[in-house]
C-alpha positions in Angstrom: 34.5 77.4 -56.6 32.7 80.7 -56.1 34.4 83.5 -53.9 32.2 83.4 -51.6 32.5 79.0 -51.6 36.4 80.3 -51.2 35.3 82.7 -48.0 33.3 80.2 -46.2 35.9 77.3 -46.6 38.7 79.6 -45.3 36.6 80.9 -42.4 35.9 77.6 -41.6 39.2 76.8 -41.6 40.6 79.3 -39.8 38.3 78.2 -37.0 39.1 74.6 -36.8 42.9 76.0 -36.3 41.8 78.1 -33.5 40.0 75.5 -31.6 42.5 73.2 -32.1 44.8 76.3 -30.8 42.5 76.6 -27.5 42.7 72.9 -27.1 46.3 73.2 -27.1 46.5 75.6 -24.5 43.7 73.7 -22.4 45.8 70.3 -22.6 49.2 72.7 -21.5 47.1 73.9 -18.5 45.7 70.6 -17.3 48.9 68.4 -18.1 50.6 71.4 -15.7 47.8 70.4 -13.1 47.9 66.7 -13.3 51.5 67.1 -12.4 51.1 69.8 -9.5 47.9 67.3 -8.1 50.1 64.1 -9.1 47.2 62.2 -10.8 47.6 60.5 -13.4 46.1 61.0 -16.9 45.9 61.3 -20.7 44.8 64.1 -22.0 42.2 63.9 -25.4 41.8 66.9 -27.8 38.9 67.7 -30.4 36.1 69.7 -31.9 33.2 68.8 -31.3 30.1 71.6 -32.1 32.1 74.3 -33.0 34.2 74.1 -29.6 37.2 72.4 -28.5 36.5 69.5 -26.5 39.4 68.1 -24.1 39.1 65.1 -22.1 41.2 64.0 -19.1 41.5 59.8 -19.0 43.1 57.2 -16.9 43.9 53.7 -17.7 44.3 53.2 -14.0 42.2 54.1 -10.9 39.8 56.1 -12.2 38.7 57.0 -8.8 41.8 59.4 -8.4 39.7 61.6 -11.6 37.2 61.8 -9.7 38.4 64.0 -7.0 38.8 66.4 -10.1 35.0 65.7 -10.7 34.0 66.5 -7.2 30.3 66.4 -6.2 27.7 66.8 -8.9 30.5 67.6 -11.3 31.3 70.9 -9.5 35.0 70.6 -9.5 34.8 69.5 -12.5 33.2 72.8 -13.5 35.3 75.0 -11.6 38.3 73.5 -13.5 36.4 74.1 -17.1 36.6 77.9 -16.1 40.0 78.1 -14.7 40.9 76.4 -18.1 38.7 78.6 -20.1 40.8 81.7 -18.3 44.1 79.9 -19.6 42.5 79.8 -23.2 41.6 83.3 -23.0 45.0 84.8 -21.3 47.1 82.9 -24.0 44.5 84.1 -27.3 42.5 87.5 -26.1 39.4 85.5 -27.1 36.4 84.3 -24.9 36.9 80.0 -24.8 33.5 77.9 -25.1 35.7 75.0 -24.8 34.3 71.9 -23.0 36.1 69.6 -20.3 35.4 66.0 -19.4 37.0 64.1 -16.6 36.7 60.5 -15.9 33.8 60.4 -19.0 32.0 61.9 -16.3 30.0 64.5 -18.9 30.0 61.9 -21.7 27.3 60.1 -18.9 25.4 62.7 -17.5 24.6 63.9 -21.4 23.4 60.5 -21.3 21.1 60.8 -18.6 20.3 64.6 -19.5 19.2 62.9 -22.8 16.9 60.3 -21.4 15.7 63.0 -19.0 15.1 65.3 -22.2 13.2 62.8 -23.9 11.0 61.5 -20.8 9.9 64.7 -20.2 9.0 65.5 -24.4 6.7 62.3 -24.4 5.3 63.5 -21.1 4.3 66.4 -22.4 2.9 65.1 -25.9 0.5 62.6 -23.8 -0.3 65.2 -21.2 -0.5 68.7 -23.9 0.8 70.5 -20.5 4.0 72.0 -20.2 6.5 70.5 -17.8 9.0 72.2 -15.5 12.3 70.1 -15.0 15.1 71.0 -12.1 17.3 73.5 -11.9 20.5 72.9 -14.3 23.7 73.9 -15.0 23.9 75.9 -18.4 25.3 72.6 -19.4 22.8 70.4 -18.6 20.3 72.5 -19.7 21.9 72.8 -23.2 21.7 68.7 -23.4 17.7 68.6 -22.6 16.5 71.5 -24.8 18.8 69.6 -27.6 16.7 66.0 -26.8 13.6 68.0 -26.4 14.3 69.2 -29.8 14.9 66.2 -31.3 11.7 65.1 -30.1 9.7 67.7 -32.5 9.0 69.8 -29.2 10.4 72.9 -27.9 11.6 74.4 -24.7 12.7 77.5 -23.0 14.7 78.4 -20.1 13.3 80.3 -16.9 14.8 81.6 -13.7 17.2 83.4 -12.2 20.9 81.2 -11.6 21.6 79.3 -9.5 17.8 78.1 -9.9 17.5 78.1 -13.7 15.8 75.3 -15.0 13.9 74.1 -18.6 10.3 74.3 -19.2 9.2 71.1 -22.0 6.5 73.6 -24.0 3.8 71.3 -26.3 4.1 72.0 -29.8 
């Protein structure tokens, strides 16, 4: 190996230990709030992107979850910040980590997908640009990635609470 092969593999390295580190400290944090809320659930660690990924599961009732989804997932992302703030108190560094309750994100990247895709054929057939919703940064995140993998591009416009993704032609 050349030094620099060396470099690379330790830096890579060194980051998988520190997201599995942050996903550590996320599952200590939500196992502590599964017991204060009395729900119960497993917790699931990995890295996924270059970001630790937990998940929060149930064998049972699912439907007790998704009181920790809330409306529209906004619980859901009020709970991926107050984790995030765990992360960060515990290591000094700024968490991208990303939570999913219930598999409720696993489907919505689903339907984000579809949406993604939809709207790249509509825009090859039409040659216009198409404006979607407003979306969290999340959602928005999934749609330029289909749109992407549709050979098209897209760009993000607006102010938050009201950003939303424009489908550009190619």
């Amino acid at each position: 190996m050349t030094e620099g092969t060396t470099a690379a593999a330790a830096e890579g390295a060194d980051t998988l230990t520190r997201l599995e580190q942050e996903g550590e400290i996320a599952a200590d944090y939500l196992e502590g709030l599964l017991d204060i809320a009395d729900l119960d659930g497993d917790i699931d660690m990995d890295v996924e992107a270059d970001r630790a990924s937990v998940s929060i599961i149930s064998d049972t009732s699912s439907r007790d979850l998704q009181k920790l989804v809330g409306r529209d997932g906004e619980v859901l992302e009020a709970l991926q910040e107050l984790t995030r703030l765990a992360v960060h108190r515990e290591t000094g560094d700024r968490s991208r980590l990303m939570l999913d309750i219930a598999g409720f994100r696993a489907r919505k990247r689903t339907e984000l997908a579809e949406i993604g895709a939809n709207a790249a054929a509509e825009v090859r057939d039409s040659g216009k640009p198409v404006n979607l919703d407003p979306m969290t940064p999340f959602e928005r995140k999934v749609v330029h990635d289909a749109v992407k993998a549709a050979g098209l591009r897209s760009e993000s416009e607006g102010e938050e609470p009201q950003r939303f993704v424009v489908v550009l032609p190619a």
